[in-house]
C-alpha positions in Angstrom: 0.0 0.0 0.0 1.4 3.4 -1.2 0.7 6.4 0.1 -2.8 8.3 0.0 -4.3 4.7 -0.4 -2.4 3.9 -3.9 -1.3 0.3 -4.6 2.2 -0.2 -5.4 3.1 -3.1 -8.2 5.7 -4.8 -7.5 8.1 -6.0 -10.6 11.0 -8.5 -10.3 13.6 -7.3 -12.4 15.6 -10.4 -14.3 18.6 -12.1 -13.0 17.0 -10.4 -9.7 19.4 -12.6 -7.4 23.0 -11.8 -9.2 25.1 -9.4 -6.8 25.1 -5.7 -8.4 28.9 -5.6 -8.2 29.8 -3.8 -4.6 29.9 -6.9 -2.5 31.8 -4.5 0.4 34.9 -3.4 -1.0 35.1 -5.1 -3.6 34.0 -2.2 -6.0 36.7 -0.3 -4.5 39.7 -2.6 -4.9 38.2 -3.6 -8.2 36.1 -0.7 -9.7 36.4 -1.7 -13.6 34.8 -5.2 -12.7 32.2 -4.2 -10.5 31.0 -1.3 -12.9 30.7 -3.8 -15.5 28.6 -6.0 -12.7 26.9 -3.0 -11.9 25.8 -2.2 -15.2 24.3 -5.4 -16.2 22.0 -5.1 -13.4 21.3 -1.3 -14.2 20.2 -2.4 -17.2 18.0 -5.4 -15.5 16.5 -2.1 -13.4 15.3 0.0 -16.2 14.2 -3.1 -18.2 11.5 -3.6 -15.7 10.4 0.6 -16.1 9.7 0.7 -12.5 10.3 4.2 -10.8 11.7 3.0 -7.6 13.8 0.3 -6.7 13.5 -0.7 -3.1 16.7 -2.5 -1.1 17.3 -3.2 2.3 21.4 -3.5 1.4 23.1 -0.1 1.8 25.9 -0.9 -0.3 23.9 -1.8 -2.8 21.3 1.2 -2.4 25.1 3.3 -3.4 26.5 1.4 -5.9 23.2 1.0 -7.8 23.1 4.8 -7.9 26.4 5.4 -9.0 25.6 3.2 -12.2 21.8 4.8 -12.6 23.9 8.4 -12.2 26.9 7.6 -15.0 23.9 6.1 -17.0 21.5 9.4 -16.8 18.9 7.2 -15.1 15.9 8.1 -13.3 14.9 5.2 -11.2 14.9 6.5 -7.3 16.5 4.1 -5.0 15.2 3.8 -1.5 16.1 1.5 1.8 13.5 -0.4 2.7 13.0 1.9 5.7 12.7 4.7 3.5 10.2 3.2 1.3 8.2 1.9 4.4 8.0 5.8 5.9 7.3 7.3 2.7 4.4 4.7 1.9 3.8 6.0 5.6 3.7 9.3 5.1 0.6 11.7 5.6 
């Protein structure tokens, strides 16, 4: 349940299960690799046209935006808690 009463669909992106390419600091020691990673599942993202992508992994909440920002994207990524306070909201 969205806020205001709205329904919020729920879309599984493909491949939803494969790591987005952070997996702790591994995106730092290895950025070239994990950008790759990342992009893939960027591209899994957008594929589903969903405007908000909703994870309860914080390192995945960054590094998801860092491929959505070098891509020009415009899917919002929340933490669960956010997502759970905005559908909250009054």
């Amino acid at each position: 349940m969205g806020s205001e009463g709205t329904l919020v669909e729920f879309a599984e992106m493909a491949a939803a299960d494969t790591c987005c390419g952070c997996g702790g600091t591994f995106s730092l020691t290895r950025y070239e690799l994990a950008r790759r990673i990342n992009d893939a599942k960027v591209a899994s993202i957008e594929a589903t046209g969903a405007a908000t992508l909703v994870t309860g992994c914080p390192a995945c909440r960054m590094h998801v935006n860092d491929g959505l920002s070098r891509r020009q994207g415009s899917v919002r990524v929340l933490h669960t808690a956010q997502f759970v306070a905005v559908a909250n909201a009054d």
